[in-house]
SERO-4910 file (N, C-alpha, C, O; in steps of 0.05 Angstrom, whole numbers):
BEGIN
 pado doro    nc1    nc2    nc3   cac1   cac2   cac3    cc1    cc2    cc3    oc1    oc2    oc3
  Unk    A    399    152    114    401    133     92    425    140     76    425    163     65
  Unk    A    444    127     73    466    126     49    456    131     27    432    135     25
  Unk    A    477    133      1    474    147    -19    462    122    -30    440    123    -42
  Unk    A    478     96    -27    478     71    -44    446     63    -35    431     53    -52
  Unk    A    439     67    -18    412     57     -8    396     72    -20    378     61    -31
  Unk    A    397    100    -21    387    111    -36    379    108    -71    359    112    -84
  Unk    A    409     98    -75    408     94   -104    388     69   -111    371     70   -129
  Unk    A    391     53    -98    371     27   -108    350     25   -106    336     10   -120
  Unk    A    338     46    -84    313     55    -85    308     74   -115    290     71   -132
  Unk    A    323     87   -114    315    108   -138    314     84   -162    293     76   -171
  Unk    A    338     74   -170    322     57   -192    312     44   -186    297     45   -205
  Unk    A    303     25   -172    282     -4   -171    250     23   -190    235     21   -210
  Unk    A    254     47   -168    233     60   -171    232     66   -204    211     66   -217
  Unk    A    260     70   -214    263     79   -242    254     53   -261    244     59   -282
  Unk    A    256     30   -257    260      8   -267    222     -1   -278    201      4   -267
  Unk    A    228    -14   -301    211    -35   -315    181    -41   -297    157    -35   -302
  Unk    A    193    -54   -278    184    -78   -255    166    -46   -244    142    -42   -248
  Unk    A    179    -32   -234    164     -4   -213    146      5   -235    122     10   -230
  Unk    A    155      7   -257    132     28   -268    103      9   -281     80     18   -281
  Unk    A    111    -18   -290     84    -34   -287     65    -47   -273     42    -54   -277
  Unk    A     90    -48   -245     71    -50   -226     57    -32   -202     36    -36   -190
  Unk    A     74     -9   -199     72     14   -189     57     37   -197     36     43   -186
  Unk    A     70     51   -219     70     73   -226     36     64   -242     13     66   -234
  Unk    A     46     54   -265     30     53   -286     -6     47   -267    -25     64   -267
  Unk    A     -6     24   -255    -36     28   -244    -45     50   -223    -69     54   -221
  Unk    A    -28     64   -208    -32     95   -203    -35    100   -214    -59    100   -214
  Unk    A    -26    110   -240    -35    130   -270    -60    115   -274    -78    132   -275
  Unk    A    -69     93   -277    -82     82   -298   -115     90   -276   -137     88   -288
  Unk    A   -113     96   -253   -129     87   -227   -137    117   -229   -159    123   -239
  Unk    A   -120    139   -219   -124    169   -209   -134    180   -242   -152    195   -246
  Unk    A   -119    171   -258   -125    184   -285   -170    182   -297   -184    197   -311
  Unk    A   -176    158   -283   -188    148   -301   -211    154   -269   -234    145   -271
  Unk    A   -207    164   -250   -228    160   -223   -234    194   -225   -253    205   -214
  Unk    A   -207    213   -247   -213    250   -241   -229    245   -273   -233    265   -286
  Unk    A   -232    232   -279   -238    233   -313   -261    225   -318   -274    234   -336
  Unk    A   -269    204   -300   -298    186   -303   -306    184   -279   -325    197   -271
  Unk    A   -289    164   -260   -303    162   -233   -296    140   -218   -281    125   -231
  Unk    A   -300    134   -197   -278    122   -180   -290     91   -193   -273     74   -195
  Unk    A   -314     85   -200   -333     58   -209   -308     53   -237   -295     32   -240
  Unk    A   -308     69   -249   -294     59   -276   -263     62   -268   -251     49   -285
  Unk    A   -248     72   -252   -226     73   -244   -219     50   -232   -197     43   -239
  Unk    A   -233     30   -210   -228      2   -208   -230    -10   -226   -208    -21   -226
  Unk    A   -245    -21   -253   -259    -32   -272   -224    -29   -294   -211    -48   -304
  Unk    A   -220     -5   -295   -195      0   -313   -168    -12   -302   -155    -26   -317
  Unk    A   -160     -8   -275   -139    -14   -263   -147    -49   -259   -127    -62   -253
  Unk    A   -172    -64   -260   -175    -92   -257   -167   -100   -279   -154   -120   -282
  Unk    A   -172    -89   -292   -169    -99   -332   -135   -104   -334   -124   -126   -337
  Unk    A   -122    -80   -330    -97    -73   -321    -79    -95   -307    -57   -105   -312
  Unk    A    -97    -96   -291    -75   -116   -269    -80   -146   -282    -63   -163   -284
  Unk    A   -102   -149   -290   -114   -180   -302    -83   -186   -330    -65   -203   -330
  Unk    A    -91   -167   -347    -66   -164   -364    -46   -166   -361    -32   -176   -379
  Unk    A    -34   -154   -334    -11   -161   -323     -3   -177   -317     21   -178   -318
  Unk    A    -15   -199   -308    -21   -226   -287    -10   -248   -319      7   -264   -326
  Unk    A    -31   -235   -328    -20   -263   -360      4   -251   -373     19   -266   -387
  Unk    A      7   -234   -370     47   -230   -398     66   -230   -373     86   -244   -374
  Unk    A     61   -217   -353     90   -215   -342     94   -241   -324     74   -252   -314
  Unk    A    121   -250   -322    132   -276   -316    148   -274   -289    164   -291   -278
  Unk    A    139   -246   -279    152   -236   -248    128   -241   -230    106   -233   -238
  Unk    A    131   -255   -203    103   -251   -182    109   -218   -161    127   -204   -153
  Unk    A     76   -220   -158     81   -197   -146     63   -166   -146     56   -150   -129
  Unk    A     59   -170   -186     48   -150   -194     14   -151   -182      3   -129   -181
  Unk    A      2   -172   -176    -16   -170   -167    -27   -164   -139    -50   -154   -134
  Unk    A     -4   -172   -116     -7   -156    -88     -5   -127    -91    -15   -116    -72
  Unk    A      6   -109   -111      5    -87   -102    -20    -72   -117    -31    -53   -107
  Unk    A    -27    -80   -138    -54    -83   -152    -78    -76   -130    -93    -58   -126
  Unk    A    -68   -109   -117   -102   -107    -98    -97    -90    -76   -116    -85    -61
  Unk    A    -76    -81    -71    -81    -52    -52    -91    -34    -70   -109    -22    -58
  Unk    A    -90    -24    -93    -90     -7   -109   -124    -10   -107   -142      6   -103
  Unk    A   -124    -33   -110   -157    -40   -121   -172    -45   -101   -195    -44   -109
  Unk    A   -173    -52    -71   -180    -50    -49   -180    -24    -41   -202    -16    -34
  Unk    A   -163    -11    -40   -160     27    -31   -189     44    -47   -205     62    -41
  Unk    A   -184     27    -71   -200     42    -85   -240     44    -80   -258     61    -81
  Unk    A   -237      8    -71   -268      3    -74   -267     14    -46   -291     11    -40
  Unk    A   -256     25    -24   -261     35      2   -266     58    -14   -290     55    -18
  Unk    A   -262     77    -25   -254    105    -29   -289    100    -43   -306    117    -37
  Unk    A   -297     76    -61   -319     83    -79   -339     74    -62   -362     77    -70
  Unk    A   -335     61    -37   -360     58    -18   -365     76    -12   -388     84    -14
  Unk    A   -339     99      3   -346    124     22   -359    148     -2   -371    167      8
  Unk    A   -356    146    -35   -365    167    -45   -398    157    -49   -413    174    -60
  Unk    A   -408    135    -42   -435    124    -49   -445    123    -16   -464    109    -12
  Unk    A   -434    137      5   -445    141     27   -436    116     45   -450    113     65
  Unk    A   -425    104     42   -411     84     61   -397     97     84   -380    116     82
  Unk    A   -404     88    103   -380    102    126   -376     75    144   -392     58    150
  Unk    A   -348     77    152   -334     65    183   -334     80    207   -325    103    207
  Unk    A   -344     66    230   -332     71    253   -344    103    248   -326    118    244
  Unk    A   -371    116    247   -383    141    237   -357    166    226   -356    190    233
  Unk    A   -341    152    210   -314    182    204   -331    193    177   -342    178    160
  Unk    A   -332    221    176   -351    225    156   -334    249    142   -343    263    124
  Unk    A   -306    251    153   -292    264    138   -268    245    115   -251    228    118
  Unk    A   -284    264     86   -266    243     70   -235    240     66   -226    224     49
  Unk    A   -219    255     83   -195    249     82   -183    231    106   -169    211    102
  Unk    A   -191    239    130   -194    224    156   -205    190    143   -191    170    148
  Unk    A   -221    188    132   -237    158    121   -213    150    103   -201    129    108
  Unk    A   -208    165     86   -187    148     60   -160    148     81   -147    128     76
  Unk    A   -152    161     98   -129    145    117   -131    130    126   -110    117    130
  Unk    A   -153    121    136   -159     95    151   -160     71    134   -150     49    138
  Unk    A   -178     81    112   -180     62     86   -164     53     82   -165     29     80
  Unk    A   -135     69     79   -107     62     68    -97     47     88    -79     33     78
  Unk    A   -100     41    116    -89     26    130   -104      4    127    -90    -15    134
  Unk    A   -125     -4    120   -149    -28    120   -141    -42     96   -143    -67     96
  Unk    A   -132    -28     75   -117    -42     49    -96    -53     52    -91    -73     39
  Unk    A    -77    -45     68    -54    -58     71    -52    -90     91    -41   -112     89
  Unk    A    -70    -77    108    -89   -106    125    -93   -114    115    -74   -125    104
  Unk    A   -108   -117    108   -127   -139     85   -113   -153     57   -120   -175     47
  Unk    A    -93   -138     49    -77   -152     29    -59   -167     37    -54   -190     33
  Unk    A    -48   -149     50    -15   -161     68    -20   -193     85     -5   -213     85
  Unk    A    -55   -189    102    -63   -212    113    -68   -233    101    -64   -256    108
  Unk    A    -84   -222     74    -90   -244     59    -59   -257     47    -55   -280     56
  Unk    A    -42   -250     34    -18   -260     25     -2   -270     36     16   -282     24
  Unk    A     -4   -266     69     14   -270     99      5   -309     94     19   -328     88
  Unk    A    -25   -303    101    -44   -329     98    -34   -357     85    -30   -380     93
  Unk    A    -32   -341     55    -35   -367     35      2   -372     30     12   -386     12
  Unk    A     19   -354     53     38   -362     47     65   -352     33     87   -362     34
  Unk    A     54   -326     16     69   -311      2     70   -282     12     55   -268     -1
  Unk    A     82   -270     28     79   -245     43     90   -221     22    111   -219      9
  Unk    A     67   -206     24     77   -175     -2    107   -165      1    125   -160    -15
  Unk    A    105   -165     35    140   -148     41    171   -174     16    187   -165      0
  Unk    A    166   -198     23    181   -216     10    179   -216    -10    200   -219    -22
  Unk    A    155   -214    -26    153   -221    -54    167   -191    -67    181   -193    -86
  Unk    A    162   -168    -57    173   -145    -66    200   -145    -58    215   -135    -75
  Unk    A    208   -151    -42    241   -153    -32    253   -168    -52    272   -158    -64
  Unk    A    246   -191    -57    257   -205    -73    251   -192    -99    272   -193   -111
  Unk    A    233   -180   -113    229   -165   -144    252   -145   -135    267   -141   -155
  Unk    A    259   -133   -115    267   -110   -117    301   -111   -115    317    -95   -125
  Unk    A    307   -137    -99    346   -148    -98    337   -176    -98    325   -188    -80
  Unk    A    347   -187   -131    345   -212   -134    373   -226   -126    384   -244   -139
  Unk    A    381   -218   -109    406   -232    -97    400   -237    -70    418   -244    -55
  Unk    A    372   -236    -62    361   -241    -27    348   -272    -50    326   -273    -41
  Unk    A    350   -292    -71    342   -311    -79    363   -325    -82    361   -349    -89
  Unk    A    396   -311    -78    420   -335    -75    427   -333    -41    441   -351    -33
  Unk    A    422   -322    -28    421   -325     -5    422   -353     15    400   -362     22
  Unk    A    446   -367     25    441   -396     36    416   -403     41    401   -416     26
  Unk    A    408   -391     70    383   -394     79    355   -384     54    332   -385     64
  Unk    A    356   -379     35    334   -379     14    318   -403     13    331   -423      9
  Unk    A    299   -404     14    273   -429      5    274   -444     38    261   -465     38
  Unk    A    285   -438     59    289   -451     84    267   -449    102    252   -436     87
  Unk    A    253   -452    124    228   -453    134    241   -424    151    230   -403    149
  Unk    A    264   -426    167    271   -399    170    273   -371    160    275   -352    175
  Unk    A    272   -370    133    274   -354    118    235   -338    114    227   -315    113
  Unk    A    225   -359    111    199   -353    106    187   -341    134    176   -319    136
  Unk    A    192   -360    156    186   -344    183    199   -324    181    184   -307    192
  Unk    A    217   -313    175    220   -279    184    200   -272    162    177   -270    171
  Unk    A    202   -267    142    183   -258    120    158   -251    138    153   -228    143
  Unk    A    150   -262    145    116   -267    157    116   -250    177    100   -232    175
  Unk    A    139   -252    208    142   -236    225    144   -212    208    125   -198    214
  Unk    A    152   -205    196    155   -173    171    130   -166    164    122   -146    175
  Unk    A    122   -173    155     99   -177    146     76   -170    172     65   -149    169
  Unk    A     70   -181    191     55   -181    213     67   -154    225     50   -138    234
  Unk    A     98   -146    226    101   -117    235     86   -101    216     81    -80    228
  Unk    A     77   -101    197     66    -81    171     44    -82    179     34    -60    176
  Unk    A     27   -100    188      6   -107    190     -7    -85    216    -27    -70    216
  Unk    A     18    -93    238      3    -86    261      9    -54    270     -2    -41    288
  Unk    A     29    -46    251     38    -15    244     10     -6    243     -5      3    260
  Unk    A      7    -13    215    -20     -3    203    -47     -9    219    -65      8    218
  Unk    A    -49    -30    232    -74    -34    256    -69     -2    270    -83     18    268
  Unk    A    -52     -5    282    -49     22    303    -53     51    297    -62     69    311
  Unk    A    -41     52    263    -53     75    259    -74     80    245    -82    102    237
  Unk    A    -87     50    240   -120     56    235   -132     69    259   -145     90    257
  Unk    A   -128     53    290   -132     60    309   -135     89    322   -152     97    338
  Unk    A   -118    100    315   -102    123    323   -120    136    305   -138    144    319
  Unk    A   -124    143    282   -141    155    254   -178    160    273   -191    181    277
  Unk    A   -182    134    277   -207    136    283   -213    148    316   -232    160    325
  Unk    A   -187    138    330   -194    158    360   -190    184    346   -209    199    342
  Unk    A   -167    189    338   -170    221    325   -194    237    318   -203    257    329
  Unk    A   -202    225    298   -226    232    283   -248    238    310   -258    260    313
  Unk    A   -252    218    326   -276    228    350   -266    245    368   -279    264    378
  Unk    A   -249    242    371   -231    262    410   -227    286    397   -242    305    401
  Unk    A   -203    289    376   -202    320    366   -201    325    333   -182    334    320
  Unk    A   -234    316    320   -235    326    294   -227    354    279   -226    354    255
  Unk    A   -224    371    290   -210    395    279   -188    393    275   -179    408    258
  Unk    A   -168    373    291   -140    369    289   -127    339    271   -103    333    270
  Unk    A   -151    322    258   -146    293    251   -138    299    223   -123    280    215
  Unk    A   -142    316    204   -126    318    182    -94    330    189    -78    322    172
  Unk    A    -84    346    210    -69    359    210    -53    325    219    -34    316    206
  Unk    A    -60    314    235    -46    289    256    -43    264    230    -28    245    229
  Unk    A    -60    270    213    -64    233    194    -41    237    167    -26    222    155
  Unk    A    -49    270    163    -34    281    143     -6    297    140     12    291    125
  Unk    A     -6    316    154     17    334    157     35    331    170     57    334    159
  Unk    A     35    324    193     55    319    211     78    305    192    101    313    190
  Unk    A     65    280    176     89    265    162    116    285    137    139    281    132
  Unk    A     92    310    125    105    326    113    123    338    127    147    336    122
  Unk    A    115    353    147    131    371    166    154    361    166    175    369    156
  Unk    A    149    338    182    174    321    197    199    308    171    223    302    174
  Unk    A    185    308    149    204    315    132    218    343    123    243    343    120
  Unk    A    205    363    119    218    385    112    237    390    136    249    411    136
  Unk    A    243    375    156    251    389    179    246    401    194    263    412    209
  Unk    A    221    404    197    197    418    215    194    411    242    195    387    245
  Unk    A    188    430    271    180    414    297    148    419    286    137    440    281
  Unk    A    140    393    286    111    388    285    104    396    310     88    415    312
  Unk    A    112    385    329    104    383    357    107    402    377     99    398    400
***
């Protein structure tokens, strides 16, 4: 990754838009699920995002919300004894969870027409909205193909999560979790 690519990631992340729709309902979610409990940690981050939805005049803030808020009500099934696919380890479950949120939001928004990858691309370089092809039926079909790649990423490594978890559970935290760290520090995982 270049520096410049770098940079726009670093601010979008620094920016207004990242921290109310990003940052702030993480804080508002983890703060309030180690403090009270994961029941009042949805309840706070809904309030949150509802609030959001009426002042701010950008779309958007609410797809990343309902991952926020979908991730979460998985996380508050599995602490009330809910299980998938019998994974009964809670980190192995909240990886999978995390791929089932992104499904489920990404699909639902794919659906009605407004795909999360597009709507965040566009919050994030409002110059992909002077673009010729902008508002074109082409334009939206790639969106969706984008979108359906995110989708089917995340199918696979739900997949992958839950064969893990049965074939070699002593090794499915190290495979769902670490490896990704490693392979950043520069590590042979493998």
């Amino acid at each position: 990754m270049n520096d410049k690519t770098s940079m726009s990631v670093w601010s979008y992340l620094l920016s207004s838009e990242a921290r109310m729709t990003i940052i702030a309902p993480i804080l508002i979610y983890n703060v309030t699920f180690w403090g009270v409990g994961a029941g009042a940690a949805l309840i706070a981050t809904a309030c949150y995002s509802a609030l959001l939805e009426l002042f701010t005049k950008r779309s958007g803030s609410l797809s990343i919300i309902a991952l926020i808020l979908v991730s979460g009500t998985i996380h508050y099934l599995y602490l009330h004894g809910y299980t998938l696919f019998g994974i009964d380890r809670e980190s192995v479950f909240l990886s999978m969870g995390g791929s089932l949120s992104v499904i489920i939001v990404f699909g639902f928004y794919s659906m009605i027409g407004r795909p999360v990858v597009r709507t965040q691309a566009e919050n994030a370089l409002p110059r992909l909205l002077q673009l010729p092809v902008y508002g074109s039926k082409k334009y939206a079909q790639v969106w969706q193909e984008i979108s359906l790649v995110w989708i089917l990423a995340y199918a696979l490594k739900a997949l992958l999560v839950i064969k893990f978890s049965h074939d070699m559970p002593d090794y499915s935290d190290y495979l769902c979790f670490h490896w990704c760290v490693a392979a950043d520090a520069g590590d042979d995982c493998f």
